[in-house]
C-alpha positions in Angstrom: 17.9 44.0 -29.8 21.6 43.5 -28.9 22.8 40.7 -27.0 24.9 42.5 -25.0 21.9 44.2 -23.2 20.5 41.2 -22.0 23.6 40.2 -19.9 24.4 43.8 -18.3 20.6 43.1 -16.8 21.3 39.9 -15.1 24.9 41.3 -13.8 22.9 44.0 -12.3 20.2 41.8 -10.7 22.9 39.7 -8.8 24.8 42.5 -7.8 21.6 44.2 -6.2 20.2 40.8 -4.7 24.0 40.6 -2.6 23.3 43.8 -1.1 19.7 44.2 -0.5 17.6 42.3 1.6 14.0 41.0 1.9 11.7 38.7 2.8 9.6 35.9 0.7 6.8 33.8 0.8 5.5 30.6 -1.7 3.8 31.7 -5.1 2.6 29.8 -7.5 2.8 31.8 -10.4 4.3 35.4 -11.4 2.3 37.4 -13.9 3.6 41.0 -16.1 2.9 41.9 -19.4 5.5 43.2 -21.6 3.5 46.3 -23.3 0.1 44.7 -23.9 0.8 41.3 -23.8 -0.1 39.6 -20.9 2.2 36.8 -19.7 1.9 34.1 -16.6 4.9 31.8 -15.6 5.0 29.5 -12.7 7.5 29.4 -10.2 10.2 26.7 -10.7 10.2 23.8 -8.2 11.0 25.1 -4.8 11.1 28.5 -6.0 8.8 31.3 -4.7 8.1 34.8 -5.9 9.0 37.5 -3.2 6.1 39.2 -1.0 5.2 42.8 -1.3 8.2 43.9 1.4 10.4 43.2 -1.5 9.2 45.5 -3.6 12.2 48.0 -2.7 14.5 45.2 -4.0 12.7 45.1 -7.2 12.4 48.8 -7.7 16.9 48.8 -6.8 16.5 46.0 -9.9 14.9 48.5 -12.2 16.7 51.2 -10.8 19.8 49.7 -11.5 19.0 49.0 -14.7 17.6 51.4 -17.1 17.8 48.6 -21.0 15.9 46.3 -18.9 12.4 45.5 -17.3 12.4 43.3 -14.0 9.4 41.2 -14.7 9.6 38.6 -12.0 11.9 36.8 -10.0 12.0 33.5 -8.2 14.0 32.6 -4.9 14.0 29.5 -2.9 11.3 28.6 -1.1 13.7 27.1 1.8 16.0 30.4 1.9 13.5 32.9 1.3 14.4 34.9 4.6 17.6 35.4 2.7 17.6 37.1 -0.6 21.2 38.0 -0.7 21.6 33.9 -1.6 23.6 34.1 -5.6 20.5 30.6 -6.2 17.7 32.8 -8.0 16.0 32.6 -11.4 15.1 36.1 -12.6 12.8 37.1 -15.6 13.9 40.1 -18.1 12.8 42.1 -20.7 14.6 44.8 -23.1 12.3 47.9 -22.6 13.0 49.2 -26.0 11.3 46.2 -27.2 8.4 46.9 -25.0 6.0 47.3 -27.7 8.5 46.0 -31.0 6.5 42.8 -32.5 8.9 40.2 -33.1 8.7 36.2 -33.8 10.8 33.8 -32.1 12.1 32.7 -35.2 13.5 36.3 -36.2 14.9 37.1 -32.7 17.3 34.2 -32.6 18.1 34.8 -36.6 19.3 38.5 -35.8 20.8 37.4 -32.4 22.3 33.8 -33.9 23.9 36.5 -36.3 25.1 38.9 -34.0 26.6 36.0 -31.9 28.5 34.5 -34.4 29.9 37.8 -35.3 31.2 37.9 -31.0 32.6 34.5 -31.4 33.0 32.0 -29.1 36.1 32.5 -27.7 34.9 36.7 -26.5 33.9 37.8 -23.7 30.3 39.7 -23.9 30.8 42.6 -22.0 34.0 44.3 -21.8 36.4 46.2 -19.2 34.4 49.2 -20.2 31.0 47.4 -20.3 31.7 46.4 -16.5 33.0 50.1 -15.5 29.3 51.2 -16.6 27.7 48.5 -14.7 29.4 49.6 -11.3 29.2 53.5 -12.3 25.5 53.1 -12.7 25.0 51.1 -9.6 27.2 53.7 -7.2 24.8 56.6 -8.9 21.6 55.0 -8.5 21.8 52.5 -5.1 24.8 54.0 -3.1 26.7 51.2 -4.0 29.9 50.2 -6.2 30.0 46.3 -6.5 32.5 46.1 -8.3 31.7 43.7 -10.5 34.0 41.4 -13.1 32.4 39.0 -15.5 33.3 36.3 -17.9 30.3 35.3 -20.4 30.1 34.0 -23.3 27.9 33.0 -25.8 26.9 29.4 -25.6 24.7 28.8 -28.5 21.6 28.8 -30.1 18.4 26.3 -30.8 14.7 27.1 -32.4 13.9 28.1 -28.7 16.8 30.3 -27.3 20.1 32.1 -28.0 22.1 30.7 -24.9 24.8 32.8 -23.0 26.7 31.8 -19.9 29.5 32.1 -17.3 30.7 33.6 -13.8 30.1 36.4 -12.2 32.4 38.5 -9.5 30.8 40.9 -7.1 33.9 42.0 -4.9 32.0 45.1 -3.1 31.1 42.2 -0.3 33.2 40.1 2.2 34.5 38.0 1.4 34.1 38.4 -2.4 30.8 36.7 -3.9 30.7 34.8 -6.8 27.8 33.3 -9.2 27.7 31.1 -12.6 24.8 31.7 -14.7 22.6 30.6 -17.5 20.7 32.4 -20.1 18.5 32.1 -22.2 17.1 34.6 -24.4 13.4 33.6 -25.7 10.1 35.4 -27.3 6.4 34.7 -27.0 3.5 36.5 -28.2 6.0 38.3 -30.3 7.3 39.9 -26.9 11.5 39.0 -26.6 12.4 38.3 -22.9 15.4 36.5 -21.0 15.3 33.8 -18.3 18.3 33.4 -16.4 19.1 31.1 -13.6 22.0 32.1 -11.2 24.0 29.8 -8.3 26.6 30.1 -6.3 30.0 29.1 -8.2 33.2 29.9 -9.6 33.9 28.0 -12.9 32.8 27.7 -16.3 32.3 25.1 -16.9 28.9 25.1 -14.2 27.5 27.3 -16.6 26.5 25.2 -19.3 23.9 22.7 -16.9 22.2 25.7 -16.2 21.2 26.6 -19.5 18.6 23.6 -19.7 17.0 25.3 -16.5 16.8 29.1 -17.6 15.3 27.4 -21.1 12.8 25.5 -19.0 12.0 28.4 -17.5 11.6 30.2 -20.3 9.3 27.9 -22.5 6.9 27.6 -19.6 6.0 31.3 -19.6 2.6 31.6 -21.3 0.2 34.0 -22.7 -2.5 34.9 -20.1 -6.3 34.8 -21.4 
């Protein structure tokens, strides 16, 4: 359950999305399970859930990233033609928690702890964090992003431990760059992460975003 996990995930996601293509079509709703809880989330305003030619850009997702579980991912309605677009919401989950019962309440105790002990001030993944991302990505896709990152922890409520910042993907031309928001969530005693990515450069976008990926994340429901 470490926070850093949840992050390396979403850098992975973006990096993929930049340099993979597919094509979308309007969904209402995106339902996974995480072990053998079922779960059902509707897709944001504007937002659609990609059609089954984008399955290869899911399996790169998964591919790329062996902590984490793609469970769904949202891109907009009006750009769907274009998946390569940094404005995407994307749903995660930790698969060593696949079948790991916890409460909401004890995932953002043990991860309000561990976030304290980063501090505000420290980056979440390092130099060497980053090296792995882009090692991993070479070996698994064919291709080195070469990504830099700057995100930090942004706090924590009863609903969510909150990271955020930017995101560098130089592998393209000209270089791409993203801000995100996260926010890291459990339901049926399942943990997840919600994250919603756009185009940007600063920091300071980061923190507006949080209120989306948390809106995202608290309308994910059990399915009967």
């Amino acid at each position: 359950m470490k926070i850093k996990h949840q992050i390396c995930t979403a850098i992975a996601t973006v990096a993929s999305l930049w340099t993979g293509a597919a094509q979308a079509q309007p969904a209402q709703k995106a339902q996974f399970s995480i072990g053998s809880v079922a779960m059902e989330v509707p897709a944001p305003d504007g937002f659609c859930l990609p059609t089954k030619q984008a399955a290869a850009v899911l399996q790169m997702h998964d591919r790329l990233d062996p902590v984490n579980a793609t469970l769904a991912i949202f891109l907009p309605c009006a750009k769907a033609d274009d998946p390569s677009s940094a404005d995407f919401f994307v749903i995660k989950s930790p698969r060593a928690m696949t079948n790991t019962p916890v409460t909401r309440s004890q995932l953002i105790k043990t991860l309000r702890e561990q976030s304290s002990a980063l501090g505000d001030s420290e980056r979440i993944l390092s130099d060497d964090d980053e090296t792995a991302i882009n090692e991993n990505a070479k070996e698994n896709v064919g291709v080195d992003p070469k990504v830099k990152t700057d995100l930090r922890v942004m706090g924590t409520d009863e609903d969510c431990v909150y990271m955020g910042g930017t995101v560098l993907v130089a592998a393209v031309e000209p270089a791409a760059t993203s801000v995100v928001g996260v926010c890291i969530s459990a339901i049926g005693n399942r943990m997840f992460a919600a994250y919603r990515f756009i185009p940007g450069s600063q920091m300071k976008e980061a923190r507006p975003l949080l209120p989306l990926a948390r809106k995202l994340a608290m309308s994910v429901r059990l399915k009967r």
